[in-house]
C-alpha positions, 0 to 999 in steps of 0.5 A: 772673771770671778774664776780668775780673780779667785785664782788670783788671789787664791795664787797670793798674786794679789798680796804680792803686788800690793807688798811690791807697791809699798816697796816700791813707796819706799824705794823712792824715798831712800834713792837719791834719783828716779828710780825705775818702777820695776827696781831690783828692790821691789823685784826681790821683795815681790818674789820672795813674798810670793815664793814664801807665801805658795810655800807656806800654802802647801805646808799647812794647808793639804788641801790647798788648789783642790780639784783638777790639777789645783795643787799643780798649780800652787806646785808650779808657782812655788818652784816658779816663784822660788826660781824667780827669787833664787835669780833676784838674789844673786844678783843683788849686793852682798849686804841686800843678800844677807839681810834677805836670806837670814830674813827668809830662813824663819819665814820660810819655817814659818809653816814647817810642822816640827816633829817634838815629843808626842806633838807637831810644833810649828812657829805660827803656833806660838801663842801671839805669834802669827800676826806680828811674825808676818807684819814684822817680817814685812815691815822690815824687808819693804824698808830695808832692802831699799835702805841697803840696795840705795845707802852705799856707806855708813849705817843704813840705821837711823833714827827717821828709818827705824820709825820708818821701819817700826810703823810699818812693821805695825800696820802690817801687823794690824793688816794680818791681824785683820786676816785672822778674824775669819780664819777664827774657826779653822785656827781654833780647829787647827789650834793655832792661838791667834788673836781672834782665838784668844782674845775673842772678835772684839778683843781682836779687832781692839788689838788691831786698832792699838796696832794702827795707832801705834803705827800711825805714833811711829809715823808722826816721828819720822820725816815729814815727807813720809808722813802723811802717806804713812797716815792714810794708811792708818786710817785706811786699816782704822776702817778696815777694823770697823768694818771686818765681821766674822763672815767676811768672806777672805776674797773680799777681805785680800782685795781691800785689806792687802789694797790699803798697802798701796795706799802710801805710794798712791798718796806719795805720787799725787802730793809730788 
């Protein structure tokens, strides 16, 4: 059993079907009907997540699935993933593919090493980069691809969606600012400046807070019937800040960091 959840979220299954759970969160609040749990929307948003995550997988990580037929593994989830997202992509309107596909090309080169002069380059190696790179990419794609899959004219950019938008694209900068606090040695061996690199643990784990609570902000000023969802999963990550150490094993770390983003359909099903 604990083989296959480490494979599992080893696979990025895991983070997938949480980011799918708050697409999902957000799809039934732009719908103007029911929509189906397995909507095109959170299709979409699930399968790129996974395609760029195996992707980013085998890019900067060489040894990753190492042992037998491993990196086979992540070899085949990728072009399985990617096959999957190439498939949801051509079949969603014309204004979800542009958004997803300009979305996807820095994502995709999130990871790519660079050749410049005397050194590799890399997006996430820019100093302050990694964790609000990977939470605005996030935050965006969970609500605007409802927005743009559901709203048929006029602009889909309104006041209570950007602070939608905006406090999510915050939590999900504290969630993977949350992922960094581990990852601190190898990130400083592999000289990528995050925040626990920078900042030191404390100072990392301040950052995330101010993360929360500028989403939890941004939450007040949206509609109310997003709110309190919005809200637990602040105080979720509040926690989550208190309680990650520097030796928190990342198995641990995925199941209940990447968990707290189900938390606003969890919480949006039971007050409806």
């Amino acid at each position: 059993m604990a083989g296959i959840l480490q494979k599992f979220l080893h696979l990025r299954l895991w983070v997938a079907v949480c980011v799918g759970a708050l697409t999902k969160f957000c799809d039934s609040l732009f719908s103007p009907t029911s929509v189906p749990w397995w909507s095109p929307a959170v299709r979409l948003v699930m399968s790129a997540t996974l395609a760029i995550y195996q992707l980013d997988a085998l890019l900067d990580e060489p040894d990753a699935g190492r042992g037998p037929g491993g990196r086979r593994m992540v070899w085949v989830f990728f072009l399985a993933s990617a096959a999957w997202f190439a498939f949801e992509l051509l079949h969603a309107s014309a204004r979800v593919f542009w958004l997803v596909l300009l979305g996807c090309v820095p994502c995709l080169l999130y990871a790519v090493r660079l050749g410049g002069v005397g050194r590799v380059h890399q997006l996430k190696a820019i100093p302050w980069l990694k964790a609000p790179f990977v939470g605005g990419a996030v935050g965006l794609a969970v609500v605007y691809v409802p927005v743009l899959a559901h709203v048929a004219r006029g602009s889909p950019v309104t006041s209570p969606t950007l602070f939608l938008s905006a406090s999510l694209m915050c939590f999900c900068t504290a969630n993977a600012n949350l992922f960094d606090v581990p990852d601190e040695r190898r990130d400083r061996a592999a000289h990528v400046p995050t925040a626990p690199v920078l900042l030191g643990y404390r100072g990392a784990r301040l950052l995330g807070v101010g993360w929360t609570i500028l989403g939890m902000l941004c939450a007040l000023l949206t509609l109310q019937v997003r709110r309190y969802p919005l809200l637990g999963l602040g105080v979720a990550l509040l926690f989550a800040h208190a309680l990650v150490r520097p030796e928190t094993k990342k198995a641990s770390l995925a199941l209940w960091v990447d968990g707290c983003l189900m938390l606003p359909l969890i919480i949006r099903t039971i007050l409806s």
